[in-house]
N, C-alpha and C positions, 0 to 999 in steps of 0.2 A: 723830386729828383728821381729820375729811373735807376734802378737795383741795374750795377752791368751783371751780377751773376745771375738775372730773373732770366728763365727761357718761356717761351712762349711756343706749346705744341698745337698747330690745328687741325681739324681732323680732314680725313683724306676728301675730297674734291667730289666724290661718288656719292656720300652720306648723306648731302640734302642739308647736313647739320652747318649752321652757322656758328652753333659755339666755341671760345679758345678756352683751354685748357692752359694755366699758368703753374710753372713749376718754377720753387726755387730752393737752391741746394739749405741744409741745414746747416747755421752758422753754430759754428763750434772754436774751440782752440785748436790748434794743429795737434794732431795725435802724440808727435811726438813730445812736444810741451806736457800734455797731461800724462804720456807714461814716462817723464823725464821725473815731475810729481811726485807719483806714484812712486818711485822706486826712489825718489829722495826719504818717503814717508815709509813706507814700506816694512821695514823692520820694528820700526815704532808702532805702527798699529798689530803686527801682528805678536809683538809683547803684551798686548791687552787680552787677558785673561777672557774669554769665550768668541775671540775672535780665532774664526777659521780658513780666511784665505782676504785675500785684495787683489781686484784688477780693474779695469778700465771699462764704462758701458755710457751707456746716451739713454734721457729721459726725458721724454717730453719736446726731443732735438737738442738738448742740452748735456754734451759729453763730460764727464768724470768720472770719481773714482768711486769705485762699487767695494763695501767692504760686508762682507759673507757673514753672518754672526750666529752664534750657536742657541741662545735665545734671547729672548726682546728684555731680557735686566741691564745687557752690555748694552743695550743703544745710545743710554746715557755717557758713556766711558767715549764713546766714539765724535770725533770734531764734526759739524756740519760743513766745513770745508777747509782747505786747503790749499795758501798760496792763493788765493781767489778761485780756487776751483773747488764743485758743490761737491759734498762726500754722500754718497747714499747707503744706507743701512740696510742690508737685507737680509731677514732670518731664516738660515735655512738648516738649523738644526747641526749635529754634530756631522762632519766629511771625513771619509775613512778612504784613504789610494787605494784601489784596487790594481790589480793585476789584467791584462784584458786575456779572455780564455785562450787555449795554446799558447802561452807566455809561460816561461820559467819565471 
């Protein structure tokens, strides 16, 4: 059965080239679906002690929820997913707001 979201690009008519070039979009949940997720969970994860932020990213073409960790002891503490959506762990040490310069 043909994919209707597959496009099919060929190359322009000049290049001699015969090859097609097939593209097809990343299937994912609707954005909104996974930051509806995210900010049901939201407050929960960031009560877990060495976690330092949560938001939304895609891996591998597979979009969920990315949760920030200050180092790899907390990965444990943290759910592999959510609602059926995959949670990703990423360490990246402790995050401090700055100010951006000429800002009060």
């Amino acid at each position: 059965m043909k994919d209707p979201m597959e496009r099919r690009f060929a190359p322009p008519q000049d290049t001699g080239e015969s090859a097609e070039v097939r593209f097809s979009p990343i299937r994912r949940p609707a954005a909104s679906l996974v930051e509806e997720i995210k900010r049901r969970h939201e407050a929960e994860l960031l009560r877990i002690a060495g976690v330092e932020g949560v938001g939304v990213g895609a891996e591998d073409g597979v979009e969920g929820i990315v949760v920030y960790l200050r180092d790899a002891d907390v990965r444990k503490l943290v759910p592999t997913a959510l609602e059926n959506i995959p949670v990703r762990a990423v360490i990246t040490g402790s995050i401090e707001a700055r100010r951006a310069p000429g800002t009060a």
